[in-house]
C-alpha positions in Angstrom: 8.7 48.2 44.0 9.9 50.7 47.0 7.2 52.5 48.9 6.5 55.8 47.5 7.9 58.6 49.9 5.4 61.3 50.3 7.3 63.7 51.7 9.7 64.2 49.1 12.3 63.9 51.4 11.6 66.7 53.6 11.1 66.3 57.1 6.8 67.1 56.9 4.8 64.0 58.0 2.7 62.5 55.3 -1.0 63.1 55.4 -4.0 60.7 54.4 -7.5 61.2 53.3 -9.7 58.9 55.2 -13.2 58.9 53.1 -14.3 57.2 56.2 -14.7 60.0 58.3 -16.6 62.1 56.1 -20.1 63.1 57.9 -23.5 61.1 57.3 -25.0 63.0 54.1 -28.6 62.9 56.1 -26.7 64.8 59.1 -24.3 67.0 57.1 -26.8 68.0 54.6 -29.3 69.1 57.4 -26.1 71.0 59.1 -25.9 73.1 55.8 -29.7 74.1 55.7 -31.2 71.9 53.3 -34.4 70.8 53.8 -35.0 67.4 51.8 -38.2 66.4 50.4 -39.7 63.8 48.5 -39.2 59.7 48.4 -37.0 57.3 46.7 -33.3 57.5 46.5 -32.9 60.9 45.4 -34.6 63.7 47.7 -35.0 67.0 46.4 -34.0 70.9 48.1 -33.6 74.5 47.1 -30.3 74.6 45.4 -27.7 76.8 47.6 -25.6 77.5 44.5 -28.0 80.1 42.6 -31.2 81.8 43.6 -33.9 79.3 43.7 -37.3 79.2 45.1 -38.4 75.8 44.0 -36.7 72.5 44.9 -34.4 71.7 41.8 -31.2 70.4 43.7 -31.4 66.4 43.9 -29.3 64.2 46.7 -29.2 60.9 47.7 -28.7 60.1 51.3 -26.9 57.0 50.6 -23.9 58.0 49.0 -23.9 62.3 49.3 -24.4 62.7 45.2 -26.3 65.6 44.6 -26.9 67.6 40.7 -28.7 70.4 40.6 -31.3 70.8 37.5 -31.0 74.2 36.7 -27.3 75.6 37.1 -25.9 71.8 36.8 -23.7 71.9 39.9 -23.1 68.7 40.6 -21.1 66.2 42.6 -20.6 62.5 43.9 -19.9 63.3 48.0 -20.5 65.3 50.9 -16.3 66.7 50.0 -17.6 67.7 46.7 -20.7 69.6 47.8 -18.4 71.4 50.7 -15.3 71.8 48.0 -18.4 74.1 46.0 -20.5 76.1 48.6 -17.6 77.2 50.4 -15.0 77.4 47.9 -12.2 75.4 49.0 -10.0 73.3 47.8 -10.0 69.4 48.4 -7.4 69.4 51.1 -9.2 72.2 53.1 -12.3 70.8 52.4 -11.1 67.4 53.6 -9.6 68.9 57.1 -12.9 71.1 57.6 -15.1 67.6 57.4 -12.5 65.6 59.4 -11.7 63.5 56.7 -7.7 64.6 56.5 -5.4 63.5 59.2 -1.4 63.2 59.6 -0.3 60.0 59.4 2.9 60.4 61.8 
């Protein structure tokens, strides 16, 4: 089988998403304002995607999941949490956390 060429034949150099480089959930989750409560694996905030005054957004620290309880946004990374409170798409997500890189 011949290596796939992701370029398509144009002269663009083929780019990679390294899940490696995404940030610490502890440390980006503090950078976004969340303050995390509570013991266990899950920790519990104030949900940034609707107008809540008690804690109803879960998140674990281990792996960046989060769900929220009441509007059900939910998610299995740090990308995915970024993707939805700032509205981008998975690339520019992916570039704005440092996880997206040029491979030439």
């Amino acid at each position: 089988m011949r290596n796939a060429n992701l370029t398509r034949g144009h002269n663009r150099p083929a780019f990679a998403f390294k899940r490696d480089r995404l940030p610490n959930p502890a440390e980006y989750f503090d950078a976004q304002g969340l303050k995390l409560s509570g013991g266990g694996v899950w920790k519990s905030a104030v949900c940034p995607f609707h107008k809540d005054t008690k804690p109803s957004l879960r998140a674990r620290l281990d792996t960046g999941g989060f769900r929220c309880m009441v509007c059900g946004a939910h998610g299995g990374d740090v990308l995915a949490f970024h993707m939805q409170r700032h509205g981008l798409r998975f690339i520019d997500a992916a570039r704005a956390l440092g996880a997206w890189e040029a491979s030439r």
